[in-house]
C-alpha positions in Angstrom: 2.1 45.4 -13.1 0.9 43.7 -16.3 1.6 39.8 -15.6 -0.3 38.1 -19.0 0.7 34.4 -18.4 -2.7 33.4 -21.2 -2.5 32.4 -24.5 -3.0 35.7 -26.3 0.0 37.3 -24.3 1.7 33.7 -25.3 0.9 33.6 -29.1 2.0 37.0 -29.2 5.0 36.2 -27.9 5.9 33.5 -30.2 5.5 35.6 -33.2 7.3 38.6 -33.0 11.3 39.0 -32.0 10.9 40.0 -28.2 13.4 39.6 -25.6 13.2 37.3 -23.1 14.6 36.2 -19.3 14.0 33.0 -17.9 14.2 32.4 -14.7 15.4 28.8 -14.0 17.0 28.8 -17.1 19.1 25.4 -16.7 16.1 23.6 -16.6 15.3 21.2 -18.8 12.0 22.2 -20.4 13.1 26.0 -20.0 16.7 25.9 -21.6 14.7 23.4 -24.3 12.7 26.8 -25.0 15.4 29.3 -24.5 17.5 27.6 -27.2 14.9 27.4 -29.9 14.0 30.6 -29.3 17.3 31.9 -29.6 17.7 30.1 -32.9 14.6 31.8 -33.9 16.3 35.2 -34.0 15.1 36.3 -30.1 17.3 37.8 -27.9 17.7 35.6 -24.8 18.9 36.1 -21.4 18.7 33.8 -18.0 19.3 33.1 -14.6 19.6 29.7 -12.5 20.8 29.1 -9.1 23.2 26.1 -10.2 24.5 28.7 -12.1 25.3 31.1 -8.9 26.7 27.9 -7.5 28.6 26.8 -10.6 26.3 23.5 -10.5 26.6 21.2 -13.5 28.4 24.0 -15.5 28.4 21.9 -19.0 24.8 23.2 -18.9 25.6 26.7 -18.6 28.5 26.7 -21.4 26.3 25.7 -23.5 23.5 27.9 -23.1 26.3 30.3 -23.4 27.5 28.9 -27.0 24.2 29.6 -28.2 24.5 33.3 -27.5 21.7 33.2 -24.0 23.4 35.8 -21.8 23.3 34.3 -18.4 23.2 36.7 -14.9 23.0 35.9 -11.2 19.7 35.3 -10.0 19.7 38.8 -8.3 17.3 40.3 -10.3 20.2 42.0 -12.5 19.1 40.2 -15.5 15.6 41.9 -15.9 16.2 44.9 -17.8 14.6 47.7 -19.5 14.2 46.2 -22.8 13.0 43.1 -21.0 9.8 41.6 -22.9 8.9 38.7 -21.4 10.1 37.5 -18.0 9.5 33.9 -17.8 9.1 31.5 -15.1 8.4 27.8 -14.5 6.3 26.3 -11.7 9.1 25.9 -9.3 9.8 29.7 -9.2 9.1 31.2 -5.6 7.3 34.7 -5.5 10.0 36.4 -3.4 13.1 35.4 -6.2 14.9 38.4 -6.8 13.8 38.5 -10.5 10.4 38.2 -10.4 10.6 41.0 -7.6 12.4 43.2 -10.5 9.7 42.1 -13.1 7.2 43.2 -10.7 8.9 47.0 -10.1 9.6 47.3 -13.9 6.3 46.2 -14.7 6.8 43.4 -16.9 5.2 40.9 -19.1 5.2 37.5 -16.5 5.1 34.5 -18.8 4.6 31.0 -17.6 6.8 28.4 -19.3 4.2 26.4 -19.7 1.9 29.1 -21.7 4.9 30.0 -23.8 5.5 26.6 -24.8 1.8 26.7 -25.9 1.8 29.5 -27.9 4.9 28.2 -29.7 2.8 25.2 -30.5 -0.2 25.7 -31.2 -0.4 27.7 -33.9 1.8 24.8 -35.8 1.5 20.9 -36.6 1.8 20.0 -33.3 3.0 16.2 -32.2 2.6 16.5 -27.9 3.2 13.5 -26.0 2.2 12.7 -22.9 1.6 10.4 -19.7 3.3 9.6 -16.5 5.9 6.9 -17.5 7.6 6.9 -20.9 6.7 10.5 -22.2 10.0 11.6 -22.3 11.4 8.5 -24.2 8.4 8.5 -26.7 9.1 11.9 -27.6 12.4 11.4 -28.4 12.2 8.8 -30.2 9.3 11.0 -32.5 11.6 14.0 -32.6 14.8 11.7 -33.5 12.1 9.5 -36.3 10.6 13.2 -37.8 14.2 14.6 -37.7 15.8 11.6 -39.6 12.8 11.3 -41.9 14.0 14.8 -43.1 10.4 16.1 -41.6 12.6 19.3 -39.9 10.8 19.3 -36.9 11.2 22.0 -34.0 11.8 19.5 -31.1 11.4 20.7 -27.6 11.8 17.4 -24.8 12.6 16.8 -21.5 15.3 15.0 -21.9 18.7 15.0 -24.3 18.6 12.8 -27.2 22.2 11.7 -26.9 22.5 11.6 -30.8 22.2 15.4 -30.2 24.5 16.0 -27.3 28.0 17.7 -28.2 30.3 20.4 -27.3 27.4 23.0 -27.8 24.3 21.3 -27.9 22.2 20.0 -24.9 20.2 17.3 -27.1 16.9 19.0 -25.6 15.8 20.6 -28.2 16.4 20.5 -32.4 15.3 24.1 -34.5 13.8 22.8 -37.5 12.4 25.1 -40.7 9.1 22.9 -40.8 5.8 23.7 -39.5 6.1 20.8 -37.7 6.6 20.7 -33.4 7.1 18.1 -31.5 6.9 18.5 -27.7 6.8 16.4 -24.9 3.8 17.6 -22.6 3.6 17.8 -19.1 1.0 16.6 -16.6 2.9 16.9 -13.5 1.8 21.0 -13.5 -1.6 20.4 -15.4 -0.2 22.6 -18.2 -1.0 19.6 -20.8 -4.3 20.8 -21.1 -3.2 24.0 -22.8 -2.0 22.4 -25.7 -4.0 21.6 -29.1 -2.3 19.0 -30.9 -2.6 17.6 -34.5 -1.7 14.3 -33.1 -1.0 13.2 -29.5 0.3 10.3 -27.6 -0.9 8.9 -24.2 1.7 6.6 -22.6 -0.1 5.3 -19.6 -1.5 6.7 -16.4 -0.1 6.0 -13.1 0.2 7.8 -9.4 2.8 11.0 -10.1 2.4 14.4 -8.6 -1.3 14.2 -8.7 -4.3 11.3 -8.1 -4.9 9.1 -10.7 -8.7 10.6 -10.5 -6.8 14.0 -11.6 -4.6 12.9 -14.0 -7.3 11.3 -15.7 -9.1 14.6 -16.0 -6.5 16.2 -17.3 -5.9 13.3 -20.2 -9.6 13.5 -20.9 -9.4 17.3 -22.1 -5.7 16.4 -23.6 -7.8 14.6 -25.8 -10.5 16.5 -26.4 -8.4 19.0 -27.2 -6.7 16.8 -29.9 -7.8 17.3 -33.4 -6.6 14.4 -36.0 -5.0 11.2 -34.2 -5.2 10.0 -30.8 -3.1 7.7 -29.7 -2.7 5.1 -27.0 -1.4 2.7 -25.0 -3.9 -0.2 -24.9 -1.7 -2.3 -22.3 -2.8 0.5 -19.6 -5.7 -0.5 -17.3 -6.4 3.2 -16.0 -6.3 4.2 -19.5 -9.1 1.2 -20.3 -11.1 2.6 -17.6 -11.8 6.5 -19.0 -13.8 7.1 -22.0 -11.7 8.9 -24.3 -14.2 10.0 -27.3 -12.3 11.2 -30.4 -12.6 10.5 -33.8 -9.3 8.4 -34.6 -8.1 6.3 -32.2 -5.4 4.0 -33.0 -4.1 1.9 -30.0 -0.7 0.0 -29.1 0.8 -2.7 -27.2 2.4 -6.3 -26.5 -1.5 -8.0 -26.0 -3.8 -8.8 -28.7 -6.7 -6.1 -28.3 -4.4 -3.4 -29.3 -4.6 -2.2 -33.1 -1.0 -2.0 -33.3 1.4 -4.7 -31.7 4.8 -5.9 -30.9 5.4 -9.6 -32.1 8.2 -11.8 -31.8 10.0 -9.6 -28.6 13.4 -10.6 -28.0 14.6 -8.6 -24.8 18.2 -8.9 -24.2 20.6 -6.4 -22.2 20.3 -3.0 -23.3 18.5 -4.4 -27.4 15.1 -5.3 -28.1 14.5 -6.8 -31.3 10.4 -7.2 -32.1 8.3 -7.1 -34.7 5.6 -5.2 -35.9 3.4 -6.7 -39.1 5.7 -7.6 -41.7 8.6 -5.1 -40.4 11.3 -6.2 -38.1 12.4 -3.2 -35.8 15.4 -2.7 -33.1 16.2 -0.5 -30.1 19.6 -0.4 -28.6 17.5 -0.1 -24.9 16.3 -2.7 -22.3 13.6 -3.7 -20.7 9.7 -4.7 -22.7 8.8 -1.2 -21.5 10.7 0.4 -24.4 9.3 -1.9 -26.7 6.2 -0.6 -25.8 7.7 3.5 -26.4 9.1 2.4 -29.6 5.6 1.3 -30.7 4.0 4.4 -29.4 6.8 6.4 -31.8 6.1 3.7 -34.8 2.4 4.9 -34.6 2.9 8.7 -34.6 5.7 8.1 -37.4 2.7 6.4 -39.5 0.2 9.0 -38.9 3.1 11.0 -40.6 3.0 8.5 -43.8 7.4 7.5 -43.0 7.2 4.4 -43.7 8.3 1.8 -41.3 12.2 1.0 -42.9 12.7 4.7 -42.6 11.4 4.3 -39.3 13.6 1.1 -38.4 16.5 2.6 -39.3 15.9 5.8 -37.1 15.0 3.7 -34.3 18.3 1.5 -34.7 20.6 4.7 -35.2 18.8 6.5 -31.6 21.4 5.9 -29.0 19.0 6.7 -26.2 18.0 9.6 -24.0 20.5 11.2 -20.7 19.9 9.5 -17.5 17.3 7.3 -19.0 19.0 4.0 -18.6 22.1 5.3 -19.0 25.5 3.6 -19.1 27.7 5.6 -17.6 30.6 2.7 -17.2 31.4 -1.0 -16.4 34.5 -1.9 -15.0 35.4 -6.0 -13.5 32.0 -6.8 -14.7 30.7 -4.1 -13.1 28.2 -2.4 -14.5 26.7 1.9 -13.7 23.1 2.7 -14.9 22.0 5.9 -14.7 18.5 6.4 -14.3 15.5 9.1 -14.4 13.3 6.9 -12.4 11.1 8.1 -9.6 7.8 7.4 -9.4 7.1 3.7 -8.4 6.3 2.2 -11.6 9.2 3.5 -13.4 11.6 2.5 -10.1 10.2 -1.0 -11.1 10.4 -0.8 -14.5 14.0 0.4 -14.2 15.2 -2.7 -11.8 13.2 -5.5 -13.9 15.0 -3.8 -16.8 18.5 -4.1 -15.6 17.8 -7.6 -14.0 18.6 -9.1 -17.6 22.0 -8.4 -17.8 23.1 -8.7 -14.4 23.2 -11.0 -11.8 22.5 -8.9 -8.8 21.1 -5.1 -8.7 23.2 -2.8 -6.2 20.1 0.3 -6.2 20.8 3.7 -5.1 17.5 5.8 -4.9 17.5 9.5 -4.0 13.8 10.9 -3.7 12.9 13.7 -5.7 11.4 15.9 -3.3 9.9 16.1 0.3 6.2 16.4 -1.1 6.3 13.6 -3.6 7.9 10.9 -0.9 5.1 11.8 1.1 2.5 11.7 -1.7 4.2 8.0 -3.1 5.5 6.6 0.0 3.1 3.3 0.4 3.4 2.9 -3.2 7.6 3.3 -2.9 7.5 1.0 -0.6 5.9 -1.5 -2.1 7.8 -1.5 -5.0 11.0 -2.4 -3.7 9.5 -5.1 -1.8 7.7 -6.8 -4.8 10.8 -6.2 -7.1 14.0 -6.2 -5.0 15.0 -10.0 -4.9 16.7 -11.4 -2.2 20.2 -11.0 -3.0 19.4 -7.6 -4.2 21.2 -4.4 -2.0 18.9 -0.5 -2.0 20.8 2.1 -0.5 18.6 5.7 -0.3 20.6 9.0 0.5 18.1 11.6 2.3 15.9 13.5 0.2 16.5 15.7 -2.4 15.9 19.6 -1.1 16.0 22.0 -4.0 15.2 24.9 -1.6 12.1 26.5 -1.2 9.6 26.4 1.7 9.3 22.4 1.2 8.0 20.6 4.9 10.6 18.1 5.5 8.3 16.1 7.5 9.5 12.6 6.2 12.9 10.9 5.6 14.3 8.2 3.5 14.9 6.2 6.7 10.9 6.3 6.7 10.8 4.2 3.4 13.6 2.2 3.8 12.4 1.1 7.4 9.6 -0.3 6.0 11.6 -2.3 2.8 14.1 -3.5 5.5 11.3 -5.0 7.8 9.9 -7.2 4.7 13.2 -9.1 4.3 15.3 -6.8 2.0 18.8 -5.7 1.9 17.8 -1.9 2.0 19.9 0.7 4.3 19.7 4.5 4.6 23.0 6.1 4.4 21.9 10.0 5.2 24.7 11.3 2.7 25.1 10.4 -0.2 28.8 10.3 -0.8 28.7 8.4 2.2 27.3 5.3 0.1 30.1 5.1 -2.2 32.2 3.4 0.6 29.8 1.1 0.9 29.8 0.0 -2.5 33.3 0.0 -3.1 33.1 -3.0 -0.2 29.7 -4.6 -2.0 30.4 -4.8 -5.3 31.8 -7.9 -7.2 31.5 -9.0 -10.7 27.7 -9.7 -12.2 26.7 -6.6 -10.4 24.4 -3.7 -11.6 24.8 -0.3 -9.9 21.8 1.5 -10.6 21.0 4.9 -9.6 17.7 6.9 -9.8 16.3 9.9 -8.8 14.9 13.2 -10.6 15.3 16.9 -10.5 19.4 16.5 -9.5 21.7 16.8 -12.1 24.1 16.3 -9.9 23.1 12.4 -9.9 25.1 11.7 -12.9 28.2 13.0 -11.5 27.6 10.6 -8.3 27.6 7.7 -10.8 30.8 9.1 -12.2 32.0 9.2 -8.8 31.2 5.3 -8.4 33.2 4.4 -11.2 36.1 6.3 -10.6 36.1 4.9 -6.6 35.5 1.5 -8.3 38.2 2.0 -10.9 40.5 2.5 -8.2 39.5 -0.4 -6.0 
């Protein structure tokens, strides 16, 4: 068996027309790279469970439109001619494919190492951090894109200025030797990237210690070689000493070198200024004023200037499920939300707190592992932002199969946030909630639902609305 997941087997890859299988393909970073590498002239093939179980099917359809062959995840789609068999993180060893890759002998790629090869031997732009990474790297990929820059854009989300009948808005195929990638910490595979320029959002507790994260961020920037950018307003970023040649720092307080003046946060706009430019976002909460700046900078570094920049930033309708309106109806209003680590959980409730008068919360945990790893630090969060009139419903936790140790529920968490005072309630399924807030809700409300990894969430939302509509 020849498995070459390293960066030779991975630059290789990128350069030459190969085919490839990925297995997980309706992920979100692997159908980012399946597409663009599709566009590139590869031949591309995949597999996904949701697709067996005809799970979020607008996914698959549009994989399909791009000419990515999809198979059941019975090892049927590993073929002969297969090059490269690739595989995320999440990927058991017993799947059925990677059992075929083995007997054919194939090439076992990690996503992660692809995704490296792609970009490293280009003018890479690689964002990272625990909160905001996502948004920041949209908002670069949208800003390079309408700059006319032709970036190659691969996310972890979908830019909804991208999103139609055949595009999933994750990724953009551009003719530059420009690349702009969001990169991930939550696997340690940021490490493997070299970028030109590179963004650190912030550190927080997600997936890993802060102690390891930090690590990781230190050699993330060691590894960068023009501009290194940061978010000043960070206190675990003030604590490591990041040494690199060109800093340039951002935030809302005074020590960073770029700032955000004159903030006017209002329901889903921002409106701030930065120098002598005014710029605005069509998104809430003060913690996308702080991702627009982090975009603003990398834009710079690029020499568009800032009304190019502003007018990008005005025209980006957002990213999927990140503070996401699916609907209002009586005053009523559904937010749809990525949200789940603790920070962002608060970040997304302060955020909808300034157009509403009460938040109805829904939040699904991600994962047995990470409730475990996060739960004193859930907790606390919905104590210290849930107000007193404020309702949290959790559903159990998310199980996306796999030999995960459900040794905790959300009745755990929500035990705890009930004992402090607040209006929190475990309702095991999750359909079962709907009810619930069919009774609840009234007009000034703010249904908000977050969770990861479930595409099925934004469905659920749709669900609300519809039950509400027919109230």
């Amino acid at each position: 068996m020849k498995e070459e997941a390293g960066e030779i087997n991975a630059n290789r890859a990128a350069l030459k027309k190969f085919s490839y299988h990925f297995v997980g393909v309706g992920g979100i970073g692997m159908s980012a790279i399946a597409q663009v590498l599709s566009e590139q002239g590869h031949t591309v093939s995949g597999s996904d469970r949701n697709y067996d179980k005809q799970i979020t099917p607008y996914v698959f359809s549009k994989l399909l439109s791009k000419g990515i062959s999809l198979h059941p995840q019975d090892g049927s789609g590993v073929q002969e001619n297969t090059d490269f068999v690739v595989v995320s993180s999440a990927i058991e060893e017993d799947n059925p494919d990677i059992k075929k890759a083995r007997t054919l002998s194939k090439n076992i790629i990690k996503r992660a190492d692809l995704l490296a090869g792609m970009f490293n031997r280009k003018y890479g732009i690689a964002i990272g951090g625990t909160n905001g990474k996502t948004t920041v790297s949209c908002m670069v990929g949208y800003i390079l894109d309408y700059a006319g820059l032709s970036p190659t854009v691969i996310v972890g989300g979908c830019i909804k200025n991208y999103i139609d009948s055949f595009h999933l808005g994750n990724a953009k195929t551009g003719t530059s030797d420009i690349i702009s990638i969001e990169a991930d910490e939550s696997d340690g595979s940021i490490v493997l990237y070299t970028p030109r320029i590179a963004v650190i959002t912030n550190i927080s507790k997600d997936h890993k210690s802060i102690d390891e994260i930090s690590k990781m961020f230190v050699s993330f920037s060691q590894n960068t070689t023009e501009t290194l950018v940061i978010n000043a307003d960070c206190p675990h970023l003030k604590m490591i000493e990041l040494k690199h040649k060109n800093i340039i720092t951002y935030g809302l307080n005074n020590n960073a070198m770029i700032r955000a003046k004159n903030i006017i946060c209002k329901p889903f706009q921002s409106t701030f200024d930065v120098d002598s430019h005014s710029f605005e976002i069509h998104l809430p909460g003060i913690y996308n004023v702080s991702n627009a700046l982090a975009a603003i900078v990398v834009a710079r570094s690029l020499n568009i200037n800032d009304k190019k920049t502003a007018a990008a930033l005005r025209e980006f309708r957002g990213v999927q499920r990140r503070m996401d309106i699916i609907g209002e109806i009586d005053g009523i209003t559904i937010v749809d939300d990525y949200a789940h680590n603790p920070e962002k959980v608060m970040a997304a409730i302060n955020a909808v707190k300034l157009g509403c008068k009460r938040v109805i919360a829904i939040f699904q945990p991600h994962g047995y592992s990470p409730a475990i790893f996060m739960k004193e630090e859930l907790i606390n969060a919905f104590i210290n932002v849930l107000s007193p009139h404020d309702v949290l419903f959790m559903p159990e936790i998310y199980y996306a199969g796999g030999t995960a140790s459900k040794n905790i529920s959300s009745a755990d968490i929500i035990k705890r946030v009930k004992e402090s005072g607040k209006n929190a309630f475990f309702i095991e399924k999750r359909t079962d909630i709907i009810p619930e807030i069919k009774e609840q809700a009234q007009t000034g409300d703010c249904i908000l639902v977050m969770g990861a990894r479930d595409n099925t969430l934004t469905e659920f939302c749709q669900n609300i609305l519809h039950s509400l509509q027919n109230k």
